[in-house]
PyMOL Python script that loads the backbone (N, CA, C, O; Angstrom):
from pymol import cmd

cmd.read_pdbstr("""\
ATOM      1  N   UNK A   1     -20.908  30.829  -2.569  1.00  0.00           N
ATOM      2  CA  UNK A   1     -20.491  29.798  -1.657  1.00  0.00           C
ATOM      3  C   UNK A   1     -20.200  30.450  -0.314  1.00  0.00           C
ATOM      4  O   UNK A   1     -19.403  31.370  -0.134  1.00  0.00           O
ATOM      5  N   UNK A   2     -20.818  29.958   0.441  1.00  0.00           N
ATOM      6  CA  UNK A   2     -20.791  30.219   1.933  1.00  0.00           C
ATOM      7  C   UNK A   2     -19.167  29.785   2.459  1.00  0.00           C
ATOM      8  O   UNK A   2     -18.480  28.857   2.033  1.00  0.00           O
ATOM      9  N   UNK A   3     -18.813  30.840   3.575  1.00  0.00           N
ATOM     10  CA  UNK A   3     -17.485  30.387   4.274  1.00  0.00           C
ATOM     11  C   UNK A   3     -17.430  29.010   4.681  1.00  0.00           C
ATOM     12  O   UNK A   3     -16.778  28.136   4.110  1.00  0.00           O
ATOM     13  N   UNK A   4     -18.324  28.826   5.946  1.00  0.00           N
ATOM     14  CA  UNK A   4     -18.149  27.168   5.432  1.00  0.00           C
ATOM     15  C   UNK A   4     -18.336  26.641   4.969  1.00  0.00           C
ATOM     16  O   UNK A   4     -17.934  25.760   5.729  1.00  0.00           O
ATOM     17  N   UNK A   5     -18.742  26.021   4.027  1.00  0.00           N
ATOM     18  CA  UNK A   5     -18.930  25.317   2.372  1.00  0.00           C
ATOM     19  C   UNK A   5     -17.216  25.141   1.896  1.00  0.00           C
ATOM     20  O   UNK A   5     -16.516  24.156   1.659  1.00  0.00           O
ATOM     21  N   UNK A   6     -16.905  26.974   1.897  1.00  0.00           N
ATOM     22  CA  UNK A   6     -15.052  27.376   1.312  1.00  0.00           C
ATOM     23  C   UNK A   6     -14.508  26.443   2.293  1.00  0.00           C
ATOM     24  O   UNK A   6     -14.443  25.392   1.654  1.00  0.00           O
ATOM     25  N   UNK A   7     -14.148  26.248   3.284  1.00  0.00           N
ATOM     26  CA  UNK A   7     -13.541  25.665   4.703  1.00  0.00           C
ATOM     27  C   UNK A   7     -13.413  24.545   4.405  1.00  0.00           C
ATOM     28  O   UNK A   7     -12.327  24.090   4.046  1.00  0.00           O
ATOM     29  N   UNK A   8     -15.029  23.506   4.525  1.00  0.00           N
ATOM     30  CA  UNK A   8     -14.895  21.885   4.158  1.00  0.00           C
ATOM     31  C   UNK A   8     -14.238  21.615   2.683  1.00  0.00           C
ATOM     32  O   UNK A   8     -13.223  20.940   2.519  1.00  0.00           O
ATOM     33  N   UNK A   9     -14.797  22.095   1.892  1.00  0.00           N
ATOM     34  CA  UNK A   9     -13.756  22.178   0.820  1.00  0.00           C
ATOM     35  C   UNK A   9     -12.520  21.922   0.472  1.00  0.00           C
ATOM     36  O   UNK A   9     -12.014  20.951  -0.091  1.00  0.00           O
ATOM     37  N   UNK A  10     -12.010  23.098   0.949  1.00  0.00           N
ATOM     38  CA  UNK A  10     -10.353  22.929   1.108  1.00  0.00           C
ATOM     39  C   UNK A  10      -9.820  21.983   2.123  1.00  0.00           C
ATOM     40  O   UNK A  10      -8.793  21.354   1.866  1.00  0.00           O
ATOM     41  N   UNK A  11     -10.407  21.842   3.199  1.00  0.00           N
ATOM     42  CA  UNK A  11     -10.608  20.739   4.131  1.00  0.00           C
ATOM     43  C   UNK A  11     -10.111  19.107   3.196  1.00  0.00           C
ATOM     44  O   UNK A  11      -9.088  18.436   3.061  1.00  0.00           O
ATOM     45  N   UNK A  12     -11.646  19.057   2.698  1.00  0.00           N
ATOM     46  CA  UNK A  12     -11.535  17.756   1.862  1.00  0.00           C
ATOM     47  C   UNK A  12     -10.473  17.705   1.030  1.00  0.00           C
ATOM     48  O   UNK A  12      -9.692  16.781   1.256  1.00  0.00           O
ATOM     49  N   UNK A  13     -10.135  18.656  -0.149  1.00  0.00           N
ATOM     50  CA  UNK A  13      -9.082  18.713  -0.758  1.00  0.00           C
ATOM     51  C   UNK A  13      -7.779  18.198  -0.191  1.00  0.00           C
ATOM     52  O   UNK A  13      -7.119  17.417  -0.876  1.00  0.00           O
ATOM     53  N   UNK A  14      -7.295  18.620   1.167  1.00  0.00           N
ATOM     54  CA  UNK A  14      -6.184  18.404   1.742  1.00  0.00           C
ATOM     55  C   UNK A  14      -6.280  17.375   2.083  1.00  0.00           C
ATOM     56  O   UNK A  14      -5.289  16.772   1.672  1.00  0.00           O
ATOM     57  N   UNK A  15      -7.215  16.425   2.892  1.00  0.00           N
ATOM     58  CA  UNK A  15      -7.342  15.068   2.870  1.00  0.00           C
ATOM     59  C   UNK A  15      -6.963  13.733   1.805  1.00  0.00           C
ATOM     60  O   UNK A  15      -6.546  12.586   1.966  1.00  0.00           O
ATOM     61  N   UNK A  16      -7.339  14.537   0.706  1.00  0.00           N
ATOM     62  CA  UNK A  16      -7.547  13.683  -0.305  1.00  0.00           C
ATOM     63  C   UNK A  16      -6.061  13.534  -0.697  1.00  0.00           C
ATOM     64  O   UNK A  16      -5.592  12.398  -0.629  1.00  0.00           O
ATOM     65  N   UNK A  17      -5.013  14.864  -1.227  1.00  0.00           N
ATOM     66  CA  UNK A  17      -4.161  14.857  -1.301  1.00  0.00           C
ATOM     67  C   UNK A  17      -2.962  14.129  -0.518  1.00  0.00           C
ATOM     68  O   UNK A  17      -1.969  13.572  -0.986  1.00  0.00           O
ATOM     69  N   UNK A  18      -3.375  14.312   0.872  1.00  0.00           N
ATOM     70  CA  UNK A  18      -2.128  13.150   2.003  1.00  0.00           C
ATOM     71  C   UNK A  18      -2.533  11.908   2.193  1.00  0.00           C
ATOM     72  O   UNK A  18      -1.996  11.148   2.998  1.00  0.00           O
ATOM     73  N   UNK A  19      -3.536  11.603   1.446  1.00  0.00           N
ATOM     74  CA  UNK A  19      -4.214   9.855   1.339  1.00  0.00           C
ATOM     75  C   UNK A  19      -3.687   9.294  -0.023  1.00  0.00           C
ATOM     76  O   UNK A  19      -3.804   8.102  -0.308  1.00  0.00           O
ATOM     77  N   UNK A  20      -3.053  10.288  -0.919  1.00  0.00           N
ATOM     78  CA  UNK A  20      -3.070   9.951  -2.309  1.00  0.00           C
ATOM     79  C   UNK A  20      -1.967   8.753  -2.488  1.00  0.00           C
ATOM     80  O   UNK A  20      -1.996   7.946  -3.417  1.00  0.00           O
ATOM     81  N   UNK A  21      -1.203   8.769  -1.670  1.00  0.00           N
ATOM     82  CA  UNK A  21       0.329   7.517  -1.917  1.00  0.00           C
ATOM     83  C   UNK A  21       0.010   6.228  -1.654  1.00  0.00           C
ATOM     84  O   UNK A  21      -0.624   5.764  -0.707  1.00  0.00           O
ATOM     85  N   UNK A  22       0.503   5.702  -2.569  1.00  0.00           N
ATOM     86  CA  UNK A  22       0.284   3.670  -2.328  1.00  0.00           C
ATOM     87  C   UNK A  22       1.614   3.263  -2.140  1.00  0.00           C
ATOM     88  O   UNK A  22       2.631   3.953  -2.207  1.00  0.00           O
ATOM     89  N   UNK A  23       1.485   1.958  -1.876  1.00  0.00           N
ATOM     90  CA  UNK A  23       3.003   0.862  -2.120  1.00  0.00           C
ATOM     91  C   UNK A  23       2.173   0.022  -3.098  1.00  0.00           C
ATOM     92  O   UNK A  23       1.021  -0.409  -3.150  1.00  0.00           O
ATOM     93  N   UNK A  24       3.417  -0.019  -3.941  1.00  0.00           N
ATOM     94  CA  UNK A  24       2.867  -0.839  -4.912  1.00  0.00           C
ATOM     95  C   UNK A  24       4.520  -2.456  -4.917  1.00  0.00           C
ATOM     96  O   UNK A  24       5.747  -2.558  -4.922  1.00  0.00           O
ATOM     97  N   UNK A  25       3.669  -3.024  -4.913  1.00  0.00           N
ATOM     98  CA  UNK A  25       4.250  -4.593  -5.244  1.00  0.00           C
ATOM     99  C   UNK A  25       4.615  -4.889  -6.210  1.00  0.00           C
ATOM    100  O   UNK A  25       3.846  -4.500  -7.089  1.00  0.00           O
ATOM    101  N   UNK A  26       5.612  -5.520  -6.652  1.00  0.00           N
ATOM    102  CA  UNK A  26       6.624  -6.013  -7.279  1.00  0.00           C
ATOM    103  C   UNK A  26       6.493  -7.605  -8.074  1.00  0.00           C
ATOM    104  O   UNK A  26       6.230  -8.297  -7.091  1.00  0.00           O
ATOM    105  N   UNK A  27       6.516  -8.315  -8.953  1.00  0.00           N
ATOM    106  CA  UNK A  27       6.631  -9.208  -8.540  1.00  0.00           C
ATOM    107  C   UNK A  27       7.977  -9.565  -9.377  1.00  0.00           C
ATOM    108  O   UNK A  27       8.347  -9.004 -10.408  1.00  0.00           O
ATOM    109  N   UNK A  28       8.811 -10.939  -8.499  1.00  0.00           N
ATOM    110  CA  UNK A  28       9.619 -11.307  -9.057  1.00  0.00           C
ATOM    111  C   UNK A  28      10.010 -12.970  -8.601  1.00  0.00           C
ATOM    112  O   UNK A  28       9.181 -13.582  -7.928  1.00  0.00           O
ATOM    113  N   UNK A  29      11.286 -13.634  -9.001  1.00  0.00           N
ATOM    114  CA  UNK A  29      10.780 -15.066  -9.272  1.00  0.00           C
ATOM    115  C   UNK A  29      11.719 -15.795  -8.141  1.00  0.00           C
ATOM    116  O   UNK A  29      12.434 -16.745  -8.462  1.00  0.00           O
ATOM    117  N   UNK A  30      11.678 -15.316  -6.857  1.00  0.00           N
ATOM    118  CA  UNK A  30      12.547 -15.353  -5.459  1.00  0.00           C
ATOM    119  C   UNK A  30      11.849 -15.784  -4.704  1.00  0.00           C
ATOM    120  O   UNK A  30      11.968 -16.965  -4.378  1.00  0.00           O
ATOM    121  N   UNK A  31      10.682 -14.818  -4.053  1.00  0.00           N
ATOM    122  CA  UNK A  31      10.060 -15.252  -2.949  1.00  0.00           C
ATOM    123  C   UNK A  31       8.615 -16.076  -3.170  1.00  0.00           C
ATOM    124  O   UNK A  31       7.826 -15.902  -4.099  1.00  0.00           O
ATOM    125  N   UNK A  32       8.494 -16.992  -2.094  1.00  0.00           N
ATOM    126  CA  UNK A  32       7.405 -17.384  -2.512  1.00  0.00           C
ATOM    127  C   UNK A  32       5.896 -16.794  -2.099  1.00  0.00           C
ATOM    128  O   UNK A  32       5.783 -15.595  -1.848  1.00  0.00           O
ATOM    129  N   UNK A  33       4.704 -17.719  -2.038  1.00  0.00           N
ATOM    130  CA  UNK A  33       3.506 -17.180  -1.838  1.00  0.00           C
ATOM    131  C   UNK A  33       3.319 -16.963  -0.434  1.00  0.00           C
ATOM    132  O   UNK A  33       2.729 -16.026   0.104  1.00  0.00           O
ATOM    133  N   UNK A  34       3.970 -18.074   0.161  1.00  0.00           N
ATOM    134  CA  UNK A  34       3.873 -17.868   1.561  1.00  0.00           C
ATOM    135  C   UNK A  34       4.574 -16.970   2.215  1.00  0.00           C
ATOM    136  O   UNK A  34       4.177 -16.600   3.320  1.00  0.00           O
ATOM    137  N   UNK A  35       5.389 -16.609   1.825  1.00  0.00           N
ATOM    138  CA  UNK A  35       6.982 -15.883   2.386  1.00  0.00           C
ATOM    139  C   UNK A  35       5.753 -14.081   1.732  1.00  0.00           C
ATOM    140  O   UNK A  35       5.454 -13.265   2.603  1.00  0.00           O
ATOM    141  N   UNK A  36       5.429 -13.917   0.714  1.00  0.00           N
ATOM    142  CA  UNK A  36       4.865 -12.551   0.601  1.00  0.00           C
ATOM    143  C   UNK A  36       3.177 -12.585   1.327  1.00  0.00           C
ATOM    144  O   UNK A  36       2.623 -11.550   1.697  1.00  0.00           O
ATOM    145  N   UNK A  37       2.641 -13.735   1.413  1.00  0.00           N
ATOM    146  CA  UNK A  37       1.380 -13.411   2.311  1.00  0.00           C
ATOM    147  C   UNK A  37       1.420 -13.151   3.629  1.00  0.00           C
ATOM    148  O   UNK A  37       0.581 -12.452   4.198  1.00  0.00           O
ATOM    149  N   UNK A  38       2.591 -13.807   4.299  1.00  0.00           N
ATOM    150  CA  UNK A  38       2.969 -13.220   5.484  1.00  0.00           C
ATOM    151  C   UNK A  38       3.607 -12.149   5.938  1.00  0.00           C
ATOM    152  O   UNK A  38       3.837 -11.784   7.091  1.00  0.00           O
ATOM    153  N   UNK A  39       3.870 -11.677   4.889  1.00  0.00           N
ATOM    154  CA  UNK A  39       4.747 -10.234   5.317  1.00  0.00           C
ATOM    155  C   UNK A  39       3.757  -9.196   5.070  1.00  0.00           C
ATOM    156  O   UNK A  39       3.563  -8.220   5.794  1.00  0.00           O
ATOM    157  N   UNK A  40       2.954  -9.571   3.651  1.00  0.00           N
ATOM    158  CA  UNK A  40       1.468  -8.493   3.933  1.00  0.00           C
ATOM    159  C   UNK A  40       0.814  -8.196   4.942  1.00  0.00           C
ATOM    160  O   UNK A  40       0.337  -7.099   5.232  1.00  0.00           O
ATOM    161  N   UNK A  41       0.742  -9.811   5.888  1.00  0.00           N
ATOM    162  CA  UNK A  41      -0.049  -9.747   6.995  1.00  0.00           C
ATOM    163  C   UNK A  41       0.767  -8.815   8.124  1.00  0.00           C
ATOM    164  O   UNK A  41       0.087  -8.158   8.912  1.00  0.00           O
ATOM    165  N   UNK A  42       2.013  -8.768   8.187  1.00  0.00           N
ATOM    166  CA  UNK A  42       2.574  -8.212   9.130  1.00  0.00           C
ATOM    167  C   UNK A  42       2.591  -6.938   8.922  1.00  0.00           C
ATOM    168  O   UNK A  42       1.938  -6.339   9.775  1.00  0.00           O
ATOM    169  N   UNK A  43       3.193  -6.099   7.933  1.00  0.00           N
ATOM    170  CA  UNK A  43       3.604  -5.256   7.238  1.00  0.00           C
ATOM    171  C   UNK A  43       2.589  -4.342   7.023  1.00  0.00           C
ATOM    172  O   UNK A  43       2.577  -3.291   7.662  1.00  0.00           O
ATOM    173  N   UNK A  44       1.711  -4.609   6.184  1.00  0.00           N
ATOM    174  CA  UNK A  44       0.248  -3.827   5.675  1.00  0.00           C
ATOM    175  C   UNK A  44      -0.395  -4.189   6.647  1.00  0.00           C
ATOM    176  O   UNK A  44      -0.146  -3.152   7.262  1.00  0.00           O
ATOM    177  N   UNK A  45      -1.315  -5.020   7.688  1.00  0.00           N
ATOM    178  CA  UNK A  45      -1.781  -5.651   8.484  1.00  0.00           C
ATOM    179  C   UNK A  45      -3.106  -5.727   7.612  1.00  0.00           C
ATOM    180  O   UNK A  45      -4.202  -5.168   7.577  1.00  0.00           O
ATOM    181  N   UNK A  46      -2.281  -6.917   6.789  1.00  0.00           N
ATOM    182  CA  UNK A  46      -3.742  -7.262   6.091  1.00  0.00           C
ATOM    183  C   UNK A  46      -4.466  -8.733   6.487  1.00  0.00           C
ATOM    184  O   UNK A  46      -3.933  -9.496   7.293  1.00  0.00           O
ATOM    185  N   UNK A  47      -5.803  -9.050   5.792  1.00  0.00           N
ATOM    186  CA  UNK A  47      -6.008 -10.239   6.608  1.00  0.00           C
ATOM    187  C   UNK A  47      -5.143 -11.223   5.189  1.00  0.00           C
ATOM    188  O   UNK A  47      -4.642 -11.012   4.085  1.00  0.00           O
ATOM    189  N   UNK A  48      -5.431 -12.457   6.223  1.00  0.00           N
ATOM    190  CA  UNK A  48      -4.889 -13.836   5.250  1.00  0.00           C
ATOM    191  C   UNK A  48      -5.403 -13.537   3.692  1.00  0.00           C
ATOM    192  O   UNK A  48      -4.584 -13.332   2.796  1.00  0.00           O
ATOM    193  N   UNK A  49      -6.769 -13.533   3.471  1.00  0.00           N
ATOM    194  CA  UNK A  49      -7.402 -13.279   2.150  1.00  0.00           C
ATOM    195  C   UNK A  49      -7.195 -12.480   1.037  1.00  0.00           C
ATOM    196  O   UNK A  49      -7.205 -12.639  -0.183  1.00  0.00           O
ATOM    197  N   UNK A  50      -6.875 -10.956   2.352  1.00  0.00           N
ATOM    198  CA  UNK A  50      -6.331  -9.516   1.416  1.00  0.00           C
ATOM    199  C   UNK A  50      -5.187 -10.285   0.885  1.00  0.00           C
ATOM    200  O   UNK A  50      -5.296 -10.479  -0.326  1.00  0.00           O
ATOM    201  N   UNK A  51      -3.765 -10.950   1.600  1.00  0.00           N
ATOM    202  CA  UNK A  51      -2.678 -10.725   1.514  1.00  0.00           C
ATOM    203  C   UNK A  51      -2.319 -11.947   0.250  1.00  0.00           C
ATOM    204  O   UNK A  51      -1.330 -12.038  -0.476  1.00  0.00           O
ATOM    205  N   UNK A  52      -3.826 -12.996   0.355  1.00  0.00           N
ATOM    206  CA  UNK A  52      -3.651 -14.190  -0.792  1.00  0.00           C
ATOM    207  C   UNK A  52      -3.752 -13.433  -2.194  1.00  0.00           C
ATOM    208  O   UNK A  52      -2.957 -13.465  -3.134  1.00  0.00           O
ATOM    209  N   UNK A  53      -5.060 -12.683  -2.055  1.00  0.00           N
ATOM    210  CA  UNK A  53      -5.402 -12.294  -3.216  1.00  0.00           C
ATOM    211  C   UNK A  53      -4.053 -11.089  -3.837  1.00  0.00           C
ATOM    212  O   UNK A  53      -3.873 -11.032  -5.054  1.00  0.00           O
ATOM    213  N   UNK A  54      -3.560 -10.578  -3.294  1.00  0.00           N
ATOM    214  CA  UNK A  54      -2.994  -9.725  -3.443  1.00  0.00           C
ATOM    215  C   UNK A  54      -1.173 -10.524  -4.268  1.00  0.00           C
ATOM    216  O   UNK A  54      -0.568 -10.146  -5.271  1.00  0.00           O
ATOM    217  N   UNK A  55      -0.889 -11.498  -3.435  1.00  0.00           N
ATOM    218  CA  UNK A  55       0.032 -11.994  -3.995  1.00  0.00           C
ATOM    219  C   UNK A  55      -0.172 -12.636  -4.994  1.00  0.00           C
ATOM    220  O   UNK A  55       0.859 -13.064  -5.512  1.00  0.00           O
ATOM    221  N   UNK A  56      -1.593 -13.022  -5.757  1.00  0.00           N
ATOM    222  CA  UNK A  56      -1.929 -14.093  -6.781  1.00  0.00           C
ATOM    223  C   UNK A  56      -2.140 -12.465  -8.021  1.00  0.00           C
ATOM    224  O   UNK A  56      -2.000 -12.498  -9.244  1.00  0.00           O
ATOM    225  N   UNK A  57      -2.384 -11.612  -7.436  1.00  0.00           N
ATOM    226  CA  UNK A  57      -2.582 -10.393  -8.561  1.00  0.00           C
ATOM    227  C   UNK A  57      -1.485 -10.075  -9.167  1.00  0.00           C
ATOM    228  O   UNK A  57      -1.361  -9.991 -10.389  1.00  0.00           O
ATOM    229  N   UNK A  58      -0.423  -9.833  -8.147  1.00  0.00           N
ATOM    230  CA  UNK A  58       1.333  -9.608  -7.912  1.00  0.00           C
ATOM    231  C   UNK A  58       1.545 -10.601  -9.209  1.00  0.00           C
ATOM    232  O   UNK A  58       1.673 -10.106 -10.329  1.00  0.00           O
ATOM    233  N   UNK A  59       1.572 -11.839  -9.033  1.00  0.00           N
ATOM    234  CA  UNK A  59       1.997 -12.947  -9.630  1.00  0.00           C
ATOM    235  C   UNK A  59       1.565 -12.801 -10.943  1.00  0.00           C
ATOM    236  O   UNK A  59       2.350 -12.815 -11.891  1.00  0.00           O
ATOM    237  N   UNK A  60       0.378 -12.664 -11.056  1.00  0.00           N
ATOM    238  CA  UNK A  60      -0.366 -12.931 -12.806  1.00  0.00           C
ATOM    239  C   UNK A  60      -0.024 -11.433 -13.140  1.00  0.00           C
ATOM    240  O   UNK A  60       0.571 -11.454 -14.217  1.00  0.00           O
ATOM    241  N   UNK A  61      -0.136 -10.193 -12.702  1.00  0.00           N
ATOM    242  CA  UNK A  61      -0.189  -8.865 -13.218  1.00  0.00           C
ATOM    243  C   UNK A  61       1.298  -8.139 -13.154  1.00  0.00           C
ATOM    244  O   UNK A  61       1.522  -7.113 -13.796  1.00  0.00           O
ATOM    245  N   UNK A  62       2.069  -8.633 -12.503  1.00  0.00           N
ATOM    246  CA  UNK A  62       3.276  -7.992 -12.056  1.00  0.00           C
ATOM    247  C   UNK A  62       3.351  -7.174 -11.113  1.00  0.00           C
ATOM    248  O   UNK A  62       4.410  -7.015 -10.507  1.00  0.00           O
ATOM    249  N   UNK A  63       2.071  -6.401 -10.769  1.00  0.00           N
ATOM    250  CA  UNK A  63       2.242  -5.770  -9.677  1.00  0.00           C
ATOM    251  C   UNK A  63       1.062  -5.365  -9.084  1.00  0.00           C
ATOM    252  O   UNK A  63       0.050  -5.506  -9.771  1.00  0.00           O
ATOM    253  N   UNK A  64       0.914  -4.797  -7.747  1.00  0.00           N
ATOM    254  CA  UNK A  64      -0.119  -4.508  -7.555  1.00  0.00           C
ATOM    255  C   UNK A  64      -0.027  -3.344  -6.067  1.00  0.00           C
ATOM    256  O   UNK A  64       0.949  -3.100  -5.357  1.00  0.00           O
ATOM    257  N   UNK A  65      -1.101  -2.934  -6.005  1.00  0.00           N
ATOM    258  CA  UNK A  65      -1.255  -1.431  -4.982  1.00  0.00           C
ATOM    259  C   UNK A  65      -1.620  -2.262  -3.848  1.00  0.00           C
ATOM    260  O   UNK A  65      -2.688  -2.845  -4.035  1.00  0.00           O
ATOM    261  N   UNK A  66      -0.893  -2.572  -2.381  1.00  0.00           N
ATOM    262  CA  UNK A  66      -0.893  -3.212  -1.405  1.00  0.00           C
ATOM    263  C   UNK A  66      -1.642  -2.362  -0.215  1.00  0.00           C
ATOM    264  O   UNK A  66      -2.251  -2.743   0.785  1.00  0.00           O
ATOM    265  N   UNK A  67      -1.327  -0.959  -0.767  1.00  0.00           N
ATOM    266  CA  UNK A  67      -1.534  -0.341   0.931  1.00  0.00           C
ATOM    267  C   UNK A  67      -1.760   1.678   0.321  1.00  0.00           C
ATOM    268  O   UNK A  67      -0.928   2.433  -0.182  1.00  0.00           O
ATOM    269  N   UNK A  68      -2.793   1.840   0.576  1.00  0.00           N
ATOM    270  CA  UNK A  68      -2.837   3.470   0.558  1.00  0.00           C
ATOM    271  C   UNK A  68      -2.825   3.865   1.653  1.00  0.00           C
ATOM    272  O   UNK A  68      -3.102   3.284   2.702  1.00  0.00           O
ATOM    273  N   UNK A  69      -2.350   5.352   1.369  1.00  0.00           N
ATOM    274  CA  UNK A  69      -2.517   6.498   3.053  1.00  0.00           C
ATOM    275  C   UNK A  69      -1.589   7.301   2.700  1.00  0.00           C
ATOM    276  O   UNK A  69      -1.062   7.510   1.607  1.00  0.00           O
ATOM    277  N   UNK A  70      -1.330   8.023   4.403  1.00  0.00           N
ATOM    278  CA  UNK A  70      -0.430   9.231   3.836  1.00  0.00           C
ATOM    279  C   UNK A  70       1.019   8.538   3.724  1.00  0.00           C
ATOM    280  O   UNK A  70       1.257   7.350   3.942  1.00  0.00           O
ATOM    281  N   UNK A  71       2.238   9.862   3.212  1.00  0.00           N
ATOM    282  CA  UNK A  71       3.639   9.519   3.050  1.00  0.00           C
ATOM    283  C   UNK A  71       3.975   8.182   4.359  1.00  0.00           C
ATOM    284  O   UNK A  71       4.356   7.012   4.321  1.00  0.00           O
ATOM    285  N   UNK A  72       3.489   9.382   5.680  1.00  0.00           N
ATOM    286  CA  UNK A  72       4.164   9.211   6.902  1.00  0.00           C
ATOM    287  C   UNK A  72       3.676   7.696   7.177  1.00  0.00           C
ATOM    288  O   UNK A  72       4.390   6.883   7.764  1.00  0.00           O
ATOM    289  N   UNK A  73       2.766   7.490   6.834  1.00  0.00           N
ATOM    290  CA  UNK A  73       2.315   5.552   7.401  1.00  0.00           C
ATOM    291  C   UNK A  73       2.758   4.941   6.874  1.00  0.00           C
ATOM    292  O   UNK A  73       2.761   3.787   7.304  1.00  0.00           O
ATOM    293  N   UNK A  74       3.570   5.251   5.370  1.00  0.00           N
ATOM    294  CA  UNK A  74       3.730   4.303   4.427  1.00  0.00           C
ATOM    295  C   UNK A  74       4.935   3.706   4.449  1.00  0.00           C
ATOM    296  O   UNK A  74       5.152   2.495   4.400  1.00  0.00           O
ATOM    297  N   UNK A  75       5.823   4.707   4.536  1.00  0.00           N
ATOM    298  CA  UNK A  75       7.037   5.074   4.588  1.00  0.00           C
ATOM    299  C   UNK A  75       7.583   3.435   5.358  1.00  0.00           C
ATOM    300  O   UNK A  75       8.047   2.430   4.820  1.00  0.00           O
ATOM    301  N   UNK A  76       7.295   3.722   6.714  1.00  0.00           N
ATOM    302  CA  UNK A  76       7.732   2.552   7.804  1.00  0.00           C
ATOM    303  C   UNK A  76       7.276   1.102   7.050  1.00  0.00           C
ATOM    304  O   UNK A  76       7.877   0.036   7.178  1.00  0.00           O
ATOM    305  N   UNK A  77       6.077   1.331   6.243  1.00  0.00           N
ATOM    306  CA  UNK A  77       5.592  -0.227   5.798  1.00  0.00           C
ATOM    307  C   UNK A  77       6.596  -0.530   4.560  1.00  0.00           C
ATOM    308  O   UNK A  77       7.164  -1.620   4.494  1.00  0.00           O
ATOM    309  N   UNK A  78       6.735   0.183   3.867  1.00  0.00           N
ATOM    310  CA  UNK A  78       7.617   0.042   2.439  1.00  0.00           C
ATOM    311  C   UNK A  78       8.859  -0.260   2.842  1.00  0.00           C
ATOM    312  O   UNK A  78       9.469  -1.053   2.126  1.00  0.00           O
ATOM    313  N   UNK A  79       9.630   0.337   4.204  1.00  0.00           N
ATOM    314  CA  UNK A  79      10.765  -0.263   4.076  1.00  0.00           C
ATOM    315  C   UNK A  79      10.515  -1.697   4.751  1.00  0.00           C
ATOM    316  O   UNK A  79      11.444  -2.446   4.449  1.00  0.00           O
ATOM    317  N   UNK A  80       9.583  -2.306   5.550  1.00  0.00           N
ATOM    318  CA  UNK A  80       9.401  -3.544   5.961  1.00  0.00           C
ATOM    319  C   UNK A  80       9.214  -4.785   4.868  1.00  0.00           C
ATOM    320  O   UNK A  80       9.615  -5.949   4.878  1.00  0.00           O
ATOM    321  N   UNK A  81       8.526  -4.111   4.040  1.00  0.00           N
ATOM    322  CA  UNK A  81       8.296  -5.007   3.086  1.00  0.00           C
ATOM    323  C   UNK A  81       9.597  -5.356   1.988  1.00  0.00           C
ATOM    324  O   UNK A  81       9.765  -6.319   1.241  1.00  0.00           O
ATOM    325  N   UNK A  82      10.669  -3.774   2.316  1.00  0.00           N
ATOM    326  CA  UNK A  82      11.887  -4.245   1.175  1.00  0.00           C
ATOM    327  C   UNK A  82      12.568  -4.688   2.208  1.00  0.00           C
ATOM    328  O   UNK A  82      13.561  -5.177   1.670  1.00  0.00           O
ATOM    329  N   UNK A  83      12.713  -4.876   3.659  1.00  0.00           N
ATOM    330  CA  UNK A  83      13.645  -5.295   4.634  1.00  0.00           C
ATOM    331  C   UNK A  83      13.284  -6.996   4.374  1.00  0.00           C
ATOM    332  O   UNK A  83      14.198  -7.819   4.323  1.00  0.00           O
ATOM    333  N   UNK A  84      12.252  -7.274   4.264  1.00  0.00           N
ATOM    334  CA  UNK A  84      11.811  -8.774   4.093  1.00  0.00           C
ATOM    335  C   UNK A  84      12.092  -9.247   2.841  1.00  0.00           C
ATOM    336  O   UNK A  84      11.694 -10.368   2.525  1.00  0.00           O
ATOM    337  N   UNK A  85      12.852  -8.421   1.911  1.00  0.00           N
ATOM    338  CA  UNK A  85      13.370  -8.920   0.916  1.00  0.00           C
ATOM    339  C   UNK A  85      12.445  -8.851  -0.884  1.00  0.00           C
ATOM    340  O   UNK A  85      12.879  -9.273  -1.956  1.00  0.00           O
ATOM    341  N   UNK A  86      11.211  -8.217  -0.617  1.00  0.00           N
ATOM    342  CA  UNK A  86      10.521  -8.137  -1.676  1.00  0.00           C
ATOM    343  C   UNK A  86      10.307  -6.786  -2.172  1.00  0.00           C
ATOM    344  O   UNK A  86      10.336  -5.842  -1.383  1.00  0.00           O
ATOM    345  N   UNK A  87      10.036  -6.566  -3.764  1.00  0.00           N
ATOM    346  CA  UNK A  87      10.325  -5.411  -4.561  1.00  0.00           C
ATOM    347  C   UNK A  87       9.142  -4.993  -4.405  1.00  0.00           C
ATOM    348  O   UNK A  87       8.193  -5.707  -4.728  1.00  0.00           O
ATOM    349  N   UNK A  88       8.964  -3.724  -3.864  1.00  0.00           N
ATOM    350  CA  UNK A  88       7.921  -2.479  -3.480  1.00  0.00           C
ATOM    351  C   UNK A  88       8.494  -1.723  -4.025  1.00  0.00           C
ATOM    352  O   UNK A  88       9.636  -1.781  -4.483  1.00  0.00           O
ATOM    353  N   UNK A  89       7.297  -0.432  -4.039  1.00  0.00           N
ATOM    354  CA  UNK A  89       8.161   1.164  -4.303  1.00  0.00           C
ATOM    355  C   UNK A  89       7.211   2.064  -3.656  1.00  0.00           C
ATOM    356  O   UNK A  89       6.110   1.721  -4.088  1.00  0.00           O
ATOM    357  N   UNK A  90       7.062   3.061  -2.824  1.00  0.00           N
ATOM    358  CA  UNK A  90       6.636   3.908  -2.304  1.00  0.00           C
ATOM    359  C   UNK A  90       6.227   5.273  -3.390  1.00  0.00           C
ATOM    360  O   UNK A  90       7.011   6.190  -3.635  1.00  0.00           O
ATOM    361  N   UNK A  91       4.725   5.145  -3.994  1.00  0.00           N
ATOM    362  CA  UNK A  91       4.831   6.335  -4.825  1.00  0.00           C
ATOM    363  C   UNK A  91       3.790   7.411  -4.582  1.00  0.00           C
ATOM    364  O   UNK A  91       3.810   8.449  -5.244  1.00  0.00           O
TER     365      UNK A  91
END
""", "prot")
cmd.dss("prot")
cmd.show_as("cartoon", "prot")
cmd.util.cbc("prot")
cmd.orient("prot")
């Protein structure tokens, strides 16, 4: 293996690793559909559709993965989404 070949490599590796964290969604029997599709939209900046489908997954599955990336992006969205009153967890 050629040096650069070794380089992108480890390159990619490190990428992959600070992309690896989600918020994952909660569901529970408080807020409603509208009250969590709009805070997706704000929060995650997802569209209307992402944020429908996502709360109807929430609902039937209990939970669901809202938002990947690194720690540092997430961080600010996870506490928005528990500041608005709904059960996330940053993992």
């Amino acid at each position: 293996m050629s040096t650069r070949e070794k380089i992108q490599e480890e390159g990619s590796v490190a990428e992959l690793e600070s992309s690896h964290n989600e918020i994952v969604l909660y569901n529970d029997e408080v807020n409603t559909f509208d009250h969590v599709i709009n805070v997706l939209i704000y929060a995650c900046e997802h569209t209307p559709e992402q944020a429908e489908q996502c709360s109807i997954i929430v609902h039937y599955k209990g939970k669901c993965t809202v938002k990947t990336g690194s720690y540092d992006e997430l961080k600010p969205r996870c506490s928005m989404l528990l500041d608005a009153g709904l059960s996330a967890e940053l993992i």
